[in-house]
C-alpha angles and dihedrals in degrees: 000000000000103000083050083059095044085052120108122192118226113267118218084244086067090048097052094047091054087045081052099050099046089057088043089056096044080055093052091045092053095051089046087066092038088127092050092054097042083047074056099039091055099043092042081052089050095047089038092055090043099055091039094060094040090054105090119229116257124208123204120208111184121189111188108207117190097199122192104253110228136292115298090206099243116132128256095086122128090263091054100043090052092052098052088055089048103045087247131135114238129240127264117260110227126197114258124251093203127036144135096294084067084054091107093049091045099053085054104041113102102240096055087046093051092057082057086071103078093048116126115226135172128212118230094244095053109224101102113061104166146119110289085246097066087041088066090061091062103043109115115236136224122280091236096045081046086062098039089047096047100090095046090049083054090061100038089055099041083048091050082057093061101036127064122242116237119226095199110109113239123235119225108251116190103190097055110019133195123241107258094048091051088048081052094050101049077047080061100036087062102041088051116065131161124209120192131187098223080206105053097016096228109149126209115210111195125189129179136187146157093258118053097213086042095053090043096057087043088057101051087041090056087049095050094041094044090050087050093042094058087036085063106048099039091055092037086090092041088049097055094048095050089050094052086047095048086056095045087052100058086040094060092038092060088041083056102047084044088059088038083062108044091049096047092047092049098043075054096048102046101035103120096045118092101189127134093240091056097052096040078053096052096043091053084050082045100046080044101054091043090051089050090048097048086052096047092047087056093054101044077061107053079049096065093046087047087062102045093047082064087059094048103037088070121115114242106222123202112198087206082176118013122202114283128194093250125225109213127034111266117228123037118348125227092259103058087042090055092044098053100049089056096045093051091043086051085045095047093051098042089053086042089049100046108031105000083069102051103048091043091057086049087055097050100048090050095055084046090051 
């Protein structure tokens, strides 16, 4: 009972002074490896200098497009306009099965990517003036994909030394393509990239690459080429029924001046003759004439409305932002790169200095146990 009297409780005073001390030892012991993180603090400098000047500098052009959206099948439009002048009935307006919502899955599909290839850019500097196939080839790569990319490079080169270099020019095939333009195509594939709000339908296009000027071109070429693209296929329809209908046209036009002509030669023929068999005979040529003529007017008709559903069917394009040579890199810049390899390396010794130590020591003594 005694010992329970004698016994004092800790105060919070007495708390807060071990909390203090702990963090007052972790300090010493901090300052105590001081050499070792300043030996850490000059060698993550040197690596972080070394990476950020081998990381090649990105640039970011974005064009931002407001395309009209499809047809929403209410009349006004050029067809039906044409066919009320012309006592026709329109033609149906069908939904689209392409349009600008698919912009994102178009600039990366291959076939799109591969019609990249032939596009003429300049560096900044001048002194490149080439096919942005051939650009790819000079673009610098990362330091990291330089190191992952090392042992294949071995092998590629040890192979190049037993097999015997063909001087025939090969031609793109899109349907089964070689390894290094697939391996241009997926480079491509990343430095395009197509963003679309689903609620206002603008669509960002992005491109980036390693030349401002060349990124610049690239992205004006991907906005002319993507509004083609859709112009193409949204009149392709309208195309093929004007050109049926073009055919069909000249088909009932010669059926009517034949008739024209059968009719006009018998009523010669058989003017002075006033018999009922004559006359049964010039009112079927007739009837005939005016059928073909009935057909071929109709037609003349859908024709127009054909032509001026060409017209209608295109897409209208508003460049909202258009591509500008940029300034400054896009990503992350030198300096961040540089600071944080030397933070992390500073990280990764004071952790190894005050705890990895420790614990390796432990290990140790109990293997060799």
């Amino acid at each position: 009972m005694e010992e329970n009297k004698n016994y004092t409780s800790p105060t919070p005073e007495t708390e807060n002074d071990e909390f203090e001390i702990d963090w007052m030892d972790l300090l010493r012991r901090i300052i105590a490896i001081r050499k070792p993180l300043y030996k850490a603090a000059g060698i993550g400098l040197v690596l972080g200098i070394i990476i950020a000047l081998s990381t090649p500098k990105q640039y970011t052009v974005s064009v931002t497009l407001a395309p009209e959206m499809g047809s929403d099948g209410k009349s006004g439009g050029l067809a039906s306009l044409a066919s009320s002048f012309l006592g026709g009935s329109s033609m149906g307006n069908n939904p689209d099965a392409l349009n600008a919502a698919l912009s994102s899955e178009i600039v990366a599909s291959t076939p799109f990517l591969l019609e990249l290839f032939d596009t003429q850019v300049q560096t900044l500097d001048g002194e490149l003036d080439t096919t942005l196939v051939a650009y790819l080839d000079e673009q610098r790569g990362s330091w990291m994909g330089t190191v992952l990319a090392a042992p294949g490079m071995a092998i590629g080169f040890v192979k190049g030394l037993f097999t015997e270099e063909s001087d025939t020019i090969a031609i793109l095939n899109p349907f089964q393509l070689t390894k290094k333009e697939s391996q241009k195509v997926e480079s491509l594939r990343k430095s395009i990239t197509a963003d679309i709000d689903k609620k206002t339908g603008i669509t960002t296009l992005s491109v980036t690459l390693q030349d401002p000027k060349v990124t610049a071109m690239v992205a004006d070429s991907v906005v002319a080429k993507l509004q083609q693209y859709i112009i193409n296929y949204r009149i392709a329809k309208a195309k093929e029924d004007c050109a049926y209908l073009e055919q069909l046209y000249k088909e009932r036009q010669q059926e009517y001046y034949d008739a024209q002509q059968r009719y006009a030669r018998y009523v010669d023929a058989n003017k002075s003759l006033v018999l009922q068999s004559v006359r049964t005979e010039q009112e079927r040529l007739q009837n005939d004439m005016n059928l073909a003529y009935q057909v071929y007017s109709q037609v003349a008709q859908q024709l127009q409305v054909a032509r001026a559903k060409i017209q209608e069917e295109k897409p209208v394009f508003a460049v909202v932002e258009p591509a500008t040579v940029p300034l400054l890199p896009s990503g992350t810049s030198r300096k961040i790169i540089m600071l944080g390899i030397v933070f992390f390396t500073i990280l990764g010794t004071l952790a190894w200095e005050l705890w990895g130590k420790i614990y390796w020591n432990d290990l140790k003594n109990e293997l060799q146990n």
